[in-house]
N, C-alpha and C positions, 0 to 999 in steps of 0.2 A: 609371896608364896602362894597368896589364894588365886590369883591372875594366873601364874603356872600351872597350877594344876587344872585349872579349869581349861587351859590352851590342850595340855597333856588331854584330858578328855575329851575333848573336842576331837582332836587327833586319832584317838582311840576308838571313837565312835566311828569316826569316816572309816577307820579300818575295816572295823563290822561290817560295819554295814554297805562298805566295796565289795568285801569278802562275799555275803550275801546274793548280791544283785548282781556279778560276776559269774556266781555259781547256777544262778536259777531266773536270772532273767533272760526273755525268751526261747528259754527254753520248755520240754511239752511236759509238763507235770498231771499222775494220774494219783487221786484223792479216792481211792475207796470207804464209804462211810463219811460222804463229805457235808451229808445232811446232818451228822449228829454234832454233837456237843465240842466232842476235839476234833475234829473232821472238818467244823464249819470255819471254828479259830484257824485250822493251818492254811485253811481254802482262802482265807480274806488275808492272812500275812503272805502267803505265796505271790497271790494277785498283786498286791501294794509291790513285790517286789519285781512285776513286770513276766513273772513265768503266763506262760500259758497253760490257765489249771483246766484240766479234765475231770468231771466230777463221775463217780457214780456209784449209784444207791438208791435205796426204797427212799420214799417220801420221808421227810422231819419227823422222826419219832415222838415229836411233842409238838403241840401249839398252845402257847407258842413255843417258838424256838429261835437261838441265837442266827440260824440259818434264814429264816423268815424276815426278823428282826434289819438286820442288815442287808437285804436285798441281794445276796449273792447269787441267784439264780439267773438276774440280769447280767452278771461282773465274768461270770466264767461260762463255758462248755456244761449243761447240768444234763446230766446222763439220768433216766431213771432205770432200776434194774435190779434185779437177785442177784445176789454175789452164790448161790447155789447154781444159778443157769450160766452152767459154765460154757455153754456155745455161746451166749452173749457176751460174755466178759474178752472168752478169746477172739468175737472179732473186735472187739473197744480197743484191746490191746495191739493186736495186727494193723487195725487202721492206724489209730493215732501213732505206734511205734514210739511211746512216751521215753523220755529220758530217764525220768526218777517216777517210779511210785514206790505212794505211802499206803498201806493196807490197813485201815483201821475201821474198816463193815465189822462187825461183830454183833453179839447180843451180849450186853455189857452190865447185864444184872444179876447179883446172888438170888435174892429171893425169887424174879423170876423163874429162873433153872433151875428150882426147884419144881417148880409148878409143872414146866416147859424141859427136860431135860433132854431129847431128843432133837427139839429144835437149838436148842444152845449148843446140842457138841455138832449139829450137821451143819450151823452157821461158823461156828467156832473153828471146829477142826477142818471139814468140808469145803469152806468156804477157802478157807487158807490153802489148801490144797487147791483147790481151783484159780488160784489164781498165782500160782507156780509151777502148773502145769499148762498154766497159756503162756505164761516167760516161757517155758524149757521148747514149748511146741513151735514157738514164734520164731525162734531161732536169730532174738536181738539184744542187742546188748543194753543193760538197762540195771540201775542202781534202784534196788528197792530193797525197804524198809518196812518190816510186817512188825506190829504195834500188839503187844499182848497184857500182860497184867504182871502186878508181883504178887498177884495170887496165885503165879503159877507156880510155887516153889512150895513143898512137903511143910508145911507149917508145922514148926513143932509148940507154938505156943507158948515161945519163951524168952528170955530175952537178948534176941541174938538178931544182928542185922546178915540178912539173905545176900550172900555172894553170888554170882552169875555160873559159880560152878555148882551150887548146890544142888540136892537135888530136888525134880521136878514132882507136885502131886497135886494135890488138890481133895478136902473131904465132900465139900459139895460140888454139881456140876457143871457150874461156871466154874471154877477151880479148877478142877480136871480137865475141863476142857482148853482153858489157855497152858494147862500144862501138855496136854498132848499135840497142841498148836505146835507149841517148842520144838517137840520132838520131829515135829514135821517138817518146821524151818530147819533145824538143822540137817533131816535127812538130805531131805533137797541139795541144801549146801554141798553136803561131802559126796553125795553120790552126781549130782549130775553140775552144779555151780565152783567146782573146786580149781586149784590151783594147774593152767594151762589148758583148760579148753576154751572153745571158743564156739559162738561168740559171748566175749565177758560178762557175766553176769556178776555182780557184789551182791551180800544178799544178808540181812543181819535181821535182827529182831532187838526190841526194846520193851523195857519192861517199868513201867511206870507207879507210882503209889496215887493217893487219892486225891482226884485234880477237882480242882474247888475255881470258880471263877465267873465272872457274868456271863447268861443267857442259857443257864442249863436247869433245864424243868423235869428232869425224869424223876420215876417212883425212886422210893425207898432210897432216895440220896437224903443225905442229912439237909445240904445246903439249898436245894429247892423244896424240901419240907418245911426249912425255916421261910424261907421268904414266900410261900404261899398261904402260911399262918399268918405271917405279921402282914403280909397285904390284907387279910382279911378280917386283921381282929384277934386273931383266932393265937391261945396259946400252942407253942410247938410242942410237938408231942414227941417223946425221946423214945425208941426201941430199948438200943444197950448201951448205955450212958457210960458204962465203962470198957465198952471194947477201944480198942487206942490204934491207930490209922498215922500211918507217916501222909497230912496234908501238906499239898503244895499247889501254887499259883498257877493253873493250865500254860501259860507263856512260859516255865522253866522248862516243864520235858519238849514243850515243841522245839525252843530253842534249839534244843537238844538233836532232839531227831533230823533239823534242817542240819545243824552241824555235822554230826554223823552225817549223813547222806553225802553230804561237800565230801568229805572226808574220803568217804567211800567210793567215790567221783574218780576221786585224784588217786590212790594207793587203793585198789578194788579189792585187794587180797589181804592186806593190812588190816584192814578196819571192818571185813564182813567177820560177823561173827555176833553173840548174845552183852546186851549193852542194859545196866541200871541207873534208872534216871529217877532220884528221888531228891526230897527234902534234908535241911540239916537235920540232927536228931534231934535238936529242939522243935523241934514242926511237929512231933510225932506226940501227940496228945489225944485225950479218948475222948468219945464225941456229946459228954456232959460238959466238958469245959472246952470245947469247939463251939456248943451254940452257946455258954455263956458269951465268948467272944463277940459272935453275931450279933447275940440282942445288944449288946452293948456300943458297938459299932451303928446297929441301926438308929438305936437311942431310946429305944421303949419296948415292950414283949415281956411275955412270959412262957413259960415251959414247964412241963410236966412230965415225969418218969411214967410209963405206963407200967400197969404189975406183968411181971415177966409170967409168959406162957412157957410151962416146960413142955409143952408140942409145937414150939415155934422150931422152926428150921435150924439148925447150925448154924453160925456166921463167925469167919476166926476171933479171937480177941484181942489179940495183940502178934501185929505185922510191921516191922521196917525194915528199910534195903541201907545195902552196904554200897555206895556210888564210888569207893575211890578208882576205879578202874575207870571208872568215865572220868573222874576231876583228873588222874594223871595221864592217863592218855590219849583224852579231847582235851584237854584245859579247860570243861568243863566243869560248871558250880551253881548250884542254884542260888539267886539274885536274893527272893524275899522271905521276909519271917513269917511267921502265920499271922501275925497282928497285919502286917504291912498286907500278905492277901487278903486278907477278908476286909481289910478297908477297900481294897481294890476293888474284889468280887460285890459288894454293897457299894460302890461308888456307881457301879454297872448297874445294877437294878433300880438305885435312885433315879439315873439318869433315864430309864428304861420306863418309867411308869411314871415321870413326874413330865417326859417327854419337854426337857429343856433344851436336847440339843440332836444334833442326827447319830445314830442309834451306830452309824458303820463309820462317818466320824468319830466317835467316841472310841470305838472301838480300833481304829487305826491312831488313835492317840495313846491307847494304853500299850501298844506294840511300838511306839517309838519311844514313848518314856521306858518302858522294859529296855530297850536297845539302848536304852543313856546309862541305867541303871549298872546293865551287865556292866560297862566300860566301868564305872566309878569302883565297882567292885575287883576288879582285876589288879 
């Protein structure tokens, strides 16, 4: 029985991962936001599968960064560039004439946009706009997939997982702002991407929960807050120990999104439209017993609750998505439990700072075990 099933997977993997390299090798793939955190990870699994990635973007919003880290600047096309300089975006797009892009330039932080909220909705919203209006202008057919939040949905603060029809809002403005993105992918869609014109455009959005994983250093994330205290000694220091966050392993939504995309490939009109890619509900835990997990994982640390400011900004408290529209109509499902990422996400920073092994190795090894993993789990 154990010989079978492991043949059975074996089997199952090749599937994949044909399906994959079928889909996006050699072909021209454009990465907007390919310097950041999720942007770097799709840029090095695209490459591994033979596409030819297009990057472009502002410089690594962090140093380090998993983009740095891995050398991808060598491995692909690195474009540098304002996703608001929309004459530059429209000739990136004219010339290379990409087959798929993925749009995920944004400014990806709450507290930020508070500070900044003028530049978060003109990168946010603007930016999104700008780069549906060099498709519409370009006049080529091109499967793309703009990357927003599930913060973009009217939080009620309760406890109820977020459908794809719900509706959109946002109280602070990063919120607002991937919610009025929405609104924008979708106008595009019905007004100028819709069923029988040409040339075909597919055109969906996706909406992700809280992606935890190796090489992401920015502010005010829980997970590069831990690992920059315990590099340094230094107890972690907790915000809101009880706001609760559906986390999950950056490789599930990418999965996700390369899937979609295929999909979208094949049936353009089928499969455009607003897609949620989250964790099981058991992932969905508040982030006082998210970094217990971590220090525990890493093997030593402490943490401390800070006394709450009541002039500290808003930040929701409790958010999870509702994915079965993606598990029954991708055959989509996320792979790992929150134990299993954050041993993953700290197997990455070990490796990272203890410098045992090559940094873009490592990280193309956790992209093929993911790819064993989906299969076992099917």
């Amino acid at each position: 029985m154990g010989i079978w099933k492991s043949r059975v997977e074996a089997v199952g993997l090749m599937i994949v991962h044909k399906k994959l390299i079928d889909s996006y090798k050699g072909r021209k793939v454009l990465i907007t936001g390919h310097t950041g955190f999720k942007g770097s990870w799709l840029a090095l699994w695209l490459e591994s599968l033979g596409a030819e990635v297009i990057g472009y973007s502002l410089d690594p919003p962090t140093d380090p960064s998993f983009f740095q880290a891995t050398g991808l600047s060598d491995r692909i096309l690195d474009i540098r560039g304002d996703i608001l300089d929309r004459d530059k975006i429209f000739e990136v797009i004219k010339k290379s004439c990409p087959d798929y892009i993925f749009h995920l330039a944004a400014q990806p932080l709450v507290r930020f946009s508070y500070k900044h909220p003028l530049d978060t909705f003109n990168v946010n919203v603007m930016g999104t706009a700008n780069i549906l209006e060099s498709i519409r202008l370009s006049h080529y057919p091109v499967t793309c997939l703009c990357v927003t939040s599930d913060k973009c949905y009217a939080n009620r603060e309760c406890n109820y997982a977020y459908r794809e029809n719900d509706p959109l809002g946002g109280h602070d403005p990063y919120s607002a702002s991937k919610g009025a993105a929405e609104l924008v992918i979708a106008s595009y869609r019905k007004s100028y991407f819709s069923s029988g014109r040409e040339p075909r455009v597919s055109l969906s959005s996706a909406r992700a929960g809280n992606i935890i994983g190796g090489g992401d250093w920015a502010e005010d994330r829980i997970v590069p807050d831990c690992i920059r205290a315990l590099v340094k000694g230094n107890p972690v220091e907790i915000r809101n120990p009880h706001a609760v966050r559906p986390w999950q392993f950056v490789l599930d939504p990418l999965f996700g999104y390369l899937w979609l995309a295929l999909k979208m490939r094949e049936e353009p009109e089928k499969y455009a439209d607003a897609w949620n890619f989250g964790p099981d509900h058991s992932n969905v835990v508040d982030v006082q017993t998210l970094t217990e997990k971590i220090l525990h994982a890493w093997g030593s640390g402490t943490s401390k609750v800070l006394p709450q400011n009541e002039s500290a900004p808003h930040e929701a408290g409790y958010l999870k998505l509702d994915c079965a529209k993606s598990m029954g109509r991708l055959e989509w499902k996320p792979v790992y439990t929150i134990d299993e990422a954050i041993q993953k996400t700290i197997g990455w920073y070990r490796e990272y700072y203890t410098k045992k092994s090559d940094i873009y190795e490592f990280s193309l090894k956790q992209v093929k075990t993911y790819l064993d993993d989906v299969v076992k789990q099917q």
